[in-house]
C-alpha beads as a LAMMPS data file, in Angstrom:
LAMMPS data file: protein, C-alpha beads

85 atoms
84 bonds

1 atom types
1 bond types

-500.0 500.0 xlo xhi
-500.0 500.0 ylo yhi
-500.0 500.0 zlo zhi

Masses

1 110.0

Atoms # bond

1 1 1 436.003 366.319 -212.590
2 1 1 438.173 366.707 -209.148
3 1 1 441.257 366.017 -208.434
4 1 1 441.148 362.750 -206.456
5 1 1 444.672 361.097 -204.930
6 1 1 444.930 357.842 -202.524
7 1 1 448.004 356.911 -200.321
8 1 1 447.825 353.556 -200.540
9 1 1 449.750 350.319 -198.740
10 1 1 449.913 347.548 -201.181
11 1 1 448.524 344.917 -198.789
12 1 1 446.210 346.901 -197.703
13 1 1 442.355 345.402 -197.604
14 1 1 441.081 349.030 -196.488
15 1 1 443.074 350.217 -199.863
16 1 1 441.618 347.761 -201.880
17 1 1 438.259 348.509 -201.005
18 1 1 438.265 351.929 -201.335
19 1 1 439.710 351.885 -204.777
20 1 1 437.450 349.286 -205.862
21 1 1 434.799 352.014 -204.692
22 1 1 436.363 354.504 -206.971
23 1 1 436.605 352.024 -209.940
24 1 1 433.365 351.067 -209.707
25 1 1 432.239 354.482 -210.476
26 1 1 434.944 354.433 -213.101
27 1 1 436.614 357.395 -211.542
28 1 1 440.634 358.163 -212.541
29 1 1 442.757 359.123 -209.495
30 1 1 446.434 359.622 -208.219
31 1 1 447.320 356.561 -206.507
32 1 1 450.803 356.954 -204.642
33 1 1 451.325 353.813 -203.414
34 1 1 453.655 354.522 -199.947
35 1 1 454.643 350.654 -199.120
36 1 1 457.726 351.109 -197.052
37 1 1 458.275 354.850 -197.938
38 1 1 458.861 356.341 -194.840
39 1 1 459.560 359.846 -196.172
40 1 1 456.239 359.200 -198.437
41 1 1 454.385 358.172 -195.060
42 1 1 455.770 361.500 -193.633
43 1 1 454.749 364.060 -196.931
44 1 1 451.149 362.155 -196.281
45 1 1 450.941 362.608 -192.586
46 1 1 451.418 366.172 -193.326
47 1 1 448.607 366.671 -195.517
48 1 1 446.736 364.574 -193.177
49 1 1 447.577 367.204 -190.266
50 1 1 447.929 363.377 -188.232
51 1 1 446.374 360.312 -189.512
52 1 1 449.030 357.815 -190.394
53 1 1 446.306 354.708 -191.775
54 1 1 446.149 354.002 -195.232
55 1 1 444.246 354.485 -197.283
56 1 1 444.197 358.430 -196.491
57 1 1 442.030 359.901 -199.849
58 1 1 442.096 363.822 -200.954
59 1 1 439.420 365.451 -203.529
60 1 1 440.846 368.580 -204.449
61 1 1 443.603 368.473 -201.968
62 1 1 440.823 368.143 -199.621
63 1 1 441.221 365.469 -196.665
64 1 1 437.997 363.583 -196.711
65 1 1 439.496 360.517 -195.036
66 1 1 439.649 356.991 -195.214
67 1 1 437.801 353.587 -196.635
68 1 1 435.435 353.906 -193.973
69 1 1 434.896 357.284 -195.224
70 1 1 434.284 357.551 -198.164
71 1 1 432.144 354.035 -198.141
72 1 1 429.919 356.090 -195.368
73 1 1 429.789 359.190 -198.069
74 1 1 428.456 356.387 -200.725
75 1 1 425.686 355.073 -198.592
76 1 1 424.404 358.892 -197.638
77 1 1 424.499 359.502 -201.712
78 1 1 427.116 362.519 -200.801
79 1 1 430.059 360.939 -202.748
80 1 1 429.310 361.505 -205.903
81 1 1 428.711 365.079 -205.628
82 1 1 432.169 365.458 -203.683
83 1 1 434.041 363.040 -206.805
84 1 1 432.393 366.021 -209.352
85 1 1 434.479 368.507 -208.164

Bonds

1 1 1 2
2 1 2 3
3 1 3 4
4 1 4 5
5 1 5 6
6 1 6 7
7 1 7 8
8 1 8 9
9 1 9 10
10 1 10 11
11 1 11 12
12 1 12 13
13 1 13 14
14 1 14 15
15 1 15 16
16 1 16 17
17 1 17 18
18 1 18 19
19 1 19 20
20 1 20 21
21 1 21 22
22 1 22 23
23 1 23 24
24 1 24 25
25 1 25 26
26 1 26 27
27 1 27 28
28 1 28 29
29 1 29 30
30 1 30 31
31 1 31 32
32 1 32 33
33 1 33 34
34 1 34 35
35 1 35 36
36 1 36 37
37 1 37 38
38 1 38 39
39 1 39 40
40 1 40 41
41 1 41 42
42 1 42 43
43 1 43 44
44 1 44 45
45 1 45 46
46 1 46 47
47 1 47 48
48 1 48 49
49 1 49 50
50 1 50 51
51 1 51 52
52 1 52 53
53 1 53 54
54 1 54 55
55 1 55 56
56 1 56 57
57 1 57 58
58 1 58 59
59 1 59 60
60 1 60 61
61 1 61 62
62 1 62 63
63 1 63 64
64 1 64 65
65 1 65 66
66 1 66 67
67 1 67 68
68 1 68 69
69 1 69 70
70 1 70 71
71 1 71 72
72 1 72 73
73 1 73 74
74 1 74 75
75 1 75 76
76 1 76 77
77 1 77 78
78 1 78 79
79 1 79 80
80 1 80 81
81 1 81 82
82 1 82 83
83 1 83 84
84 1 84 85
C-alpha cells in the first residue's frame, strides 16, 4: 500500500471531499491538518514546489494535487492504481 499524506484546512469543503474520497475506499493516510500553521503552510508549499490550496495530497511523496485531482483520477479509473503504491 503507498504512502498517502493530505494537508488539510479544517473548514475546508475541498478537504472534506477529498478525504471522504479516500475513506470511501477505506484507504489510511497522514492527515496533517495545517489550520493556522503558517510554518506548516510553508514545509507544504515546499513540497508543493508552489501551490498554497488545501487540500494539497502526496502518494509516495509524490505531488498528485488537489480535490479536483484526485476526484478527476477516480472518474478516469487511474486512482486506484496510484493509492496501490
Amino acid at each position: 500500500m503507498a504512502n498517502i499524506e493530505i494537508y488539510t484546512w479544517s473548514t475546508c469543503p475541498f478537504c472534506r471531499r477529498a478525504k471522504e474520497l479516500l475513506d470511501s475506499k477505506d484507504i489510511d493516510y497522514k492527515e496533517h491538518d495545517i489550520t493556522g500553521d503558517e510554518e506548516a503552510r510553508a514545509k507544504m508549499v515546499e513540497r508543493t514546489g508552489g501551490p498554497r490550496t488545501v487540500p494539497q495530497i502526496f502518494v509516495n511523496d509524490k505531488l498528485i494535487g488537489g480535490c479536483d485531482d484526485i476526484h478527476r483520477l477516480e472518474e478516469q479509473g487511474k486512482l486506484d492504481t496510484i493509492l496501490e503504491g
